[in-house]
C-alpha positions as CSV (number, residue, x, y, z in Angstrom):
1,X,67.5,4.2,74.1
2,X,66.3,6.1,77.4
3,X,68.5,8.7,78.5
4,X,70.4,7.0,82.0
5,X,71.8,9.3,84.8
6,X,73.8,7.6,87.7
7,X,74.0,8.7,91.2
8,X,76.2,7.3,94.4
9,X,76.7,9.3,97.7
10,X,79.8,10.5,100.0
11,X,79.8,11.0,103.7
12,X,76.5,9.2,104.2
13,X,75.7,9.6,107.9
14,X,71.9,9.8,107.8
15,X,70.1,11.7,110.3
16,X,71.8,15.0,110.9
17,X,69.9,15.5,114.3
18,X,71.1,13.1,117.2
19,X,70.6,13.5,121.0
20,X,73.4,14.1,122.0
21,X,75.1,16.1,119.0
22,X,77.7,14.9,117.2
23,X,79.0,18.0,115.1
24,X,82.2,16.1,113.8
25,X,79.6,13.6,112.0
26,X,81.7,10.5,112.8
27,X,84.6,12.4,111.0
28,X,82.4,12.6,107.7
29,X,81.5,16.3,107.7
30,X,80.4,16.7,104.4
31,X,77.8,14.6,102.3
32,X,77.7,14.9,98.7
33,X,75.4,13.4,96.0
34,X,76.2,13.0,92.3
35,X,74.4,12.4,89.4
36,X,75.7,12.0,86.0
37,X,74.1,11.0,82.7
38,X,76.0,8.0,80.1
39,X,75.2,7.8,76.8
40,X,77.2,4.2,76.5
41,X,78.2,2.1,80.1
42,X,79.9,-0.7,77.8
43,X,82.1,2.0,76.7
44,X,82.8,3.6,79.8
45,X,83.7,0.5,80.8
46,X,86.5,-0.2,78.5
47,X,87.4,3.1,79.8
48,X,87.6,2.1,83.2
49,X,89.5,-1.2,82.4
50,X,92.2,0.6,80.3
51,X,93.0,2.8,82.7
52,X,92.9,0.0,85.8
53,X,95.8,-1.6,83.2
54,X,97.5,2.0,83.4
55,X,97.6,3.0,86.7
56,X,97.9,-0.8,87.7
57,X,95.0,-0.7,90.0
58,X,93.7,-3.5,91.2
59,X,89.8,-4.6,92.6
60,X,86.1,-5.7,90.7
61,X,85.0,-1.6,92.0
62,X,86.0,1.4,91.8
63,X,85.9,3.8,95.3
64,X,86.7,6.9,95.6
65,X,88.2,6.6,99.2
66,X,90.7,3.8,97.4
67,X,91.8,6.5,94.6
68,X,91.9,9.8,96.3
69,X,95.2,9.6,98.2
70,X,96.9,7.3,96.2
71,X,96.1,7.6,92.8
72,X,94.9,11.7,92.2
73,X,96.3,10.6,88.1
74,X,93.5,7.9,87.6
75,X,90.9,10.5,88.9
76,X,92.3,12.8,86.4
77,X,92.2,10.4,83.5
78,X,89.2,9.6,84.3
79,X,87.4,12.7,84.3
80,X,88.7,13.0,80.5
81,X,85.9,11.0,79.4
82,X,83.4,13.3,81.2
83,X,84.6,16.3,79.0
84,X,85.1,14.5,76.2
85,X,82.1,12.9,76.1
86,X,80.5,16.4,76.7
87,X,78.7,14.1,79.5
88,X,75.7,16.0,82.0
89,X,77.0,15.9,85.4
90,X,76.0,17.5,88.7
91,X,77.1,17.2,92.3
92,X,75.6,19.2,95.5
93,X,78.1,18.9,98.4
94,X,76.8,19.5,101.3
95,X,78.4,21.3,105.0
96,X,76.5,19.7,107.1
97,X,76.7,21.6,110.1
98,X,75.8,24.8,107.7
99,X,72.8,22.8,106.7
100,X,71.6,22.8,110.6
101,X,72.4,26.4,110.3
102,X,70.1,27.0,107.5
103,X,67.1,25.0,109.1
104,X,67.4,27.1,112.7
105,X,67.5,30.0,110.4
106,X,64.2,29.1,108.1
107,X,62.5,27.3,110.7
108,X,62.7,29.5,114.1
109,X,64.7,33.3,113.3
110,X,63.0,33.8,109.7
111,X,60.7,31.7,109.0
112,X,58.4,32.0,105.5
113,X,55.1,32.6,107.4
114,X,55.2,36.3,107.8
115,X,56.4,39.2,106.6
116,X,60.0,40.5,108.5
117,X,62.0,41.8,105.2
118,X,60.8,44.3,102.7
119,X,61.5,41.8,99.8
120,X,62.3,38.2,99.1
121,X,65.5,39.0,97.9
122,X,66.5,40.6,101.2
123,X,65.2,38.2,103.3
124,X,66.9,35.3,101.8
125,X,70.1,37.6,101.6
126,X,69.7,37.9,105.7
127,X,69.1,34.5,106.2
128,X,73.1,32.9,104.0
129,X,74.9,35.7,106.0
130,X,73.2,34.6,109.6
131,X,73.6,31.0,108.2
132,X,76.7,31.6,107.6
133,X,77.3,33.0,111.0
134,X,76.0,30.8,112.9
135,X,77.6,27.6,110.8
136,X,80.7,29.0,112.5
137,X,80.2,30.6,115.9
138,X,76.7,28.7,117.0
139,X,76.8,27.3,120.2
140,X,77.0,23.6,121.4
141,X,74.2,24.1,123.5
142,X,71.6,26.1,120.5
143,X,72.2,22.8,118.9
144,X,71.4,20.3,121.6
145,X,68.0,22.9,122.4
146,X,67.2,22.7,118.3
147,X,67.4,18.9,118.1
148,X,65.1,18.6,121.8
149,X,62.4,20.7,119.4
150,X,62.9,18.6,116.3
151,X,62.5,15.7,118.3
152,X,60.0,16.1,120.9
153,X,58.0,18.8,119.2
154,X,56.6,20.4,122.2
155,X,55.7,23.6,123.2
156,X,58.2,23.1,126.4
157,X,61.5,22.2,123.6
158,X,60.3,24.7,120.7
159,X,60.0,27.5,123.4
160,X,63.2,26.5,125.3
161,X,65.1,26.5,121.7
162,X,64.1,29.8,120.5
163,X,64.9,31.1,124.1
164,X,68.7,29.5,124.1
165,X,69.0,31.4,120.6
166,X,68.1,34.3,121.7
167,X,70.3,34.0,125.1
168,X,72.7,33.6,122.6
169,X,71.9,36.5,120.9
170,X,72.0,38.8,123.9
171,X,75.6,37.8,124.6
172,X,78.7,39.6,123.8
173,X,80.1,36.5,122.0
174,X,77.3,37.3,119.5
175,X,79.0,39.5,117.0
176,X,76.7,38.9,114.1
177,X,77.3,42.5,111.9
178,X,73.3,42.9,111.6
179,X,72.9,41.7,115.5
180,X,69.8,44.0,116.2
181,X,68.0,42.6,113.2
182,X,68.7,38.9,114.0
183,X,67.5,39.5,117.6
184,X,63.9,41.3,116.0
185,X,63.3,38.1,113.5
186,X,63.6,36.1,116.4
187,X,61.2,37.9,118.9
188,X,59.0,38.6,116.1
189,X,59.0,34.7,115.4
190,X,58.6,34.0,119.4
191,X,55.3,36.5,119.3
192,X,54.1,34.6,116.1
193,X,54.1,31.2,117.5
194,X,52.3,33.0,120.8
195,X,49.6,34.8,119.1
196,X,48.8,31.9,116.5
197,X,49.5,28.6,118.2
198,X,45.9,28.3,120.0
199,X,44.1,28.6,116.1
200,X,46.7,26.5,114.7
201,X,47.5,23.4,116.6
202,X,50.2,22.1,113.7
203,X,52.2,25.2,114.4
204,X,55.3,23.6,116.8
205,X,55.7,21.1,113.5
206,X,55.8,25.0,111.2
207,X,58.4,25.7,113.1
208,X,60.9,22.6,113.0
209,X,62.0,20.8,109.8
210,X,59.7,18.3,108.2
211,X,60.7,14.8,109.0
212,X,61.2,12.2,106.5
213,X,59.5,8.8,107.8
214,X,62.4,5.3,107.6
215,X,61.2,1.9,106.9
216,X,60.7,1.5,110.4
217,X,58.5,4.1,110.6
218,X,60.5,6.2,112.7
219,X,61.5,9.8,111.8
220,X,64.5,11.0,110.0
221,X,64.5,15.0,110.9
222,X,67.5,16.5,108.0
223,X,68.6,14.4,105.9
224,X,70.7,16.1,103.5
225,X,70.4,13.3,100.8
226,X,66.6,14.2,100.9
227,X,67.9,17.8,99.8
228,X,70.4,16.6,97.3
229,X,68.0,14.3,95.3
230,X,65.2,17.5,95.4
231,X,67.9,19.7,93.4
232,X,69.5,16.7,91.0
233,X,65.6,15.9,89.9
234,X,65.2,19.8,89.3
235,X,68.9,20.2,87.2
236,X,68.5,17.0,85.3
237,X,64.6,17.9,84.3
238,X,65.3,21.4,83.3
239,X,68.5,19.5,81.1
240,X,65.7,17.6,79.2
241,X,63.6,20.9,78.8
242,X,60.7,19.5,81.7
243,X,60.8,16.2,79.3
244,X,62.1,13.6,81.9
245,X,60.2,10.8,80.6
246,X,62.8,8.9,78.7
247,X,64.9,9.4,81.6
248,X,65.7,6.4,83.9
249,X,68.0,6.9,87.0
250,X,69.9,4.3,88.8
251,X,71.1,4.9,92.4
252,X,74.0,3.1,94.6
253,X,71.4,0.4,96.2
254,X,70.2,1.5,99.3
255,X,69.6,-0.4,102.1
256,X,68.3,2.5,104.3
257,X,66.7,5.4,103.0
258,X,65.9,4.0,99.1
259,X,62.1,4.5,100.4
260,X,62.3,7.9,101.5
261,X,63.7,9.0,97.8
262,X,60.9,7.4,95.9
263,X,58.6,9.3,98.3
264,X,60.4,12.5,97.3
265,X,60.2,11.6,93.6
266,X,56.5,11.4,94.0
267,X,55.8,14.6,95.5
268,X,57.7,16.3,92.8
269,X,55.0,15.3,89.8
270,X,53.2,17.9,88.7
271,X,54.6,20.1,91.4
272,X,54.4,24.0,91.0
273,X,57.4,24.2,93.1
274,X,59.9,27.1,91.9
275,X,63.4,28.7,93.4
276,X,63.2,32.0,92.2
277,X,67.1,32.2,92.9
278,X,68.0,28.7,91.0
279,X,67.4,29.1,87.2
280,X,69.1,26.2,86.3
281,X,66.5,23.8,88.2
282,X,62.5,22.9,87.2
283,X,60.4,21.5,89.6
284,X,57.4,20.8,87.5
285,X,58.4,17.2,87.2
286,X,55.2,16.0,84.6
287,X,55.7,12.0,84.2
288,X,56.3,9.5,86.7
289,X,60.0,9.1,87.8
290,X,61.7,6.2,87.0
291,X,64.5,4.9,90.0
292,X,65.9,1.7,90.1
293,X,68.6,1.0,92.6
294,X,71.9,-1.3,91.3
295,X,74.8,-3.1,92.9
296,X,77.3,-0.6,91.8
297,X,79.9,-3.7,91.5
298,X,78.2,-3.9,88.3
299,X,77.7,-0.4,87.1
300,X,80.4,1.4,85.6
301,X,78.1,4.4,85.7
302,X,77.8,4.6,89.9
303,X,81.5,3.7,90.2
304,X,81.9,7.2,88.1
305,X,79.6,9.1,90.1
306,X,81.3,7.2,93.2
307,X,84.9,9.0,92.4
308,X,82.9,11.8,91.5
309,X,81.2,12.5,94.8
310,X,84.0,11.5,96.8
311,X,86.9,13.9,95.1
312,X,84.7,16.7,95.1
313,X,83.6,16.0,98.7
314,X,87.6,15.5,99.8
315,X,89.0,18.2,98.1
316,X,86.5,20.9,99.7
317,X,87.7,19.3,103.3
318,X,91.1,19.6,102.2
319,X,90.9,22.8,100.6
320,X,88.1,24.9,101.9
321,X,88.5,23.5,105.7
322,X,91.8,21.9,106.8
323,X,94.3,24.0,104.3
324,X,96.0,20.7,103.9
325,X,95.8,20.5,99.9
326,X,99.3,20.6,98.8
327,X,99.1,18.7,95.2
328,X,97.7,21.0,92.7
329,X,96.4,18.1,90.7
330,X,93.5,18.3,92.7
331,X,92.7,21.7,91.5
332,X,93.8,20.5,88.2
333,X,90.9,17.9,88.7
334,X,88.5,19.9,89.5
335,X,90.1,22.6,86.6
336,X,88.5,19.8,84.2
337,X,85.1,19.8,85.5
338,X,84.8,23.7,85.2
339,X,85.9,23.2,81.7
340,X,82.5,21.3,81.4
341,X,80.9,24.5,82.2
342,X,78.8,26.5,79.3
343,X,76.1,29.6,79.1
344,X,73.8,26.8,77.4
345,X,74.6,24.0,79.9
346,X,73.4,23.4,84.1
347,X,76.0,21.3,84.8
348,X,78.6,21.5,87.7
349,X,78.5,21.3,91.5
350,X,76.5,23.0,93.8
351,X,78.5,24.3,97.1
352,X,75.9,24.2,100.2
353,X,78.8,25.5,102.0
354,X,78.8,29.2,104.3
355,X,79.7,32.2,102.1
356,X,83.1,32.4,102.7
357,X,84.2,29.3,102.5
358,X,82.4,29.2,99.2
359,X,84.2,32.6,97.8
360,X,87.4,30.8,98.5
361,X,86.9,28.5,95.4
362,X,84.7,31.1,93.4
363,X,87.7,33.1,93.5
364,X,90.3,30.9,92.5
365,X,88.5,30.0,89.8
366,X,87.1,32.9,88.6
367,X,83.5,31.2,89.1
């Protein structure tokens, strides 16, 4: 039997960049993506269905926005049978204001395509705390100027956005603790694009994200599930020691961007593609991925990575965010899935959150 993983999203908004902004994301500020392998979906259902009969829960599905609030106890039962089962499971959650905040970052203040830092190490190190920074203090307007560039892709909007930033950076309300060194990435990056753009005509696309192309054929410029689905493929491949090819995945069906994730799969084969600071992923994806795309009202294995991605996705709002948690079963909950954790295992959930808000749980949990 070929090894299945499941996968279902939370906080699916699509296209993070949207004239005018909207940095509340239709009240869905967070997307996360799960993906968890089941070695028996006839007995997971059973599961399911003996604990509907215990918690007297109603309904064909299961959804995590049903269960959160109102019945926390099911979400614990029901994360029994991951540890017991000793079952693979990831989850990248996703800030998705931070991940704008990471593209200005990489794409216009310290971009990849010259030299700024005296190693890799500290240039990525400079780029999560300014990412961080900005996630938090970045102006209204830097966004509107970033999405003209991503959109338009013109000399006129790439030039105007790197100028707002550094406006911005000039300004007292720019308190950054390595302020000097944010403002010299950025002119350095503004006499880059100057001195190369007439030899390199692709440059203004270098220097905005890559967009991902909808069934329409219109562009899609950050789409976090695009992300998401790049790190599960890595995890679950380096799981099965670069051996994927017994491995079949079924996704949530999607109606929108199904395309754009079988594209992604794609480029992955036979890609030499490394993170030097993620050991538990492998890009060097060798055999054709297989993807096939369910109703979840018949999959008990997307209805678990359903209440997977949506507690995980909640509870960082509530916890992280609003400081409205007041139940500890939901860090009992999530006290379950860290007891998953092992030296010879990559499973758990990836936090594309800002540094502090990440230390917050790494801390209370001694992660």
């Amino acid at each position: 039997m070929s090894n299945q993983y499941f996968l279902d999203e939370s906080g699916n908004t699509g296209d993070l960049v949207k004239i005018p902004p909207d940095l509340s994301f239709a009240n869905q500020p967070f997307f996360a993506l799960s993906c968890i392998g089941v070695l028996d979906c006839d007995d997971l259902q059973k599961y399911i269905d003996s604990l509907k009969n215990k918690h007297k829960i109603q309904g064909e599905e299961l959804k995590s926005k049903n269960l959160y609030k109102s019945k926390p106890k099911f979400i614990y039962d029901l994360f029994d049978y991951i540890a017991e089962n000793e079952l693979p499971f990831y989850v990248e959650v996703v800030d998705k204001k931070y991940c704008i905040a990471v593209s200005i970052v990489n794409q216009q203040i310290c971009p990849p395509y010259f030299q700024q830092f005296d190693s890799d190490i500290n240039a990525q190190g400079f780029r999560n705390e300014l990412s961080d920074y900005l996630s938090e203090n970045l102006p209204l307007e830097c966004y509107m100027s970033f999405f003209e560039a991503c959109i338009d892709k013109s000399e006129v909007a790439l030039l105007g956005s790197m100028k707002k930033l550094r406006n911005y950076f000039k300004s007292r309300e720019f308190t950054f603790k390595y302020k000097s060194e944010a403002m010299r990435c950025l002119q350095s990056t503004i006499r880059f694009y100057h001195s190369n753009k007439s030899s390199n005509t692709d440059l203004i696309k270098n220097l905005v994200p890559i967009p991902d192309i909808n069934k329409k054929g219109n562009e899609i410029h950050l789409l976090p599930h695009v992300h998401s689905w790049f790190n599960l493929m890595g995890k679950v491949n380096k799981h099965h020691n670069g051996d994927i090819s017994d491995v079949t995945f079924f996704h949530d069906k999607q109606d929108h961007f199904d395309d754009i994730l079988i594209f992604c799969s794609e480029q992955l084969k036979n890609s030499s593609v490394k993170n030097p600071f993620d050991p538990t992923t492998d890009f060097n994806i060798k055999t054709d991925l297989d993807l096939k795309f369910p109703d979840s009202k018949k999959s008990a294995g997307i209805q678990l990575a359903d209440v997977l991605a949506g507690y995980i996705s909640r509870y960082v709002m509530e916890y992280l965010y609003d400081n409205s948690l007041k139940d500890d079963l939901y860090h009992d909950i999530f006290s379950k899935l860290i007891a998953c954790y092992g030296s010879d295992k990559n499973f758990g959930v990836n936090f594309v959150l800002p540094i502090n808000r990440r230390n917050t749980i790494f801390k209370k949990f001694n992660l």
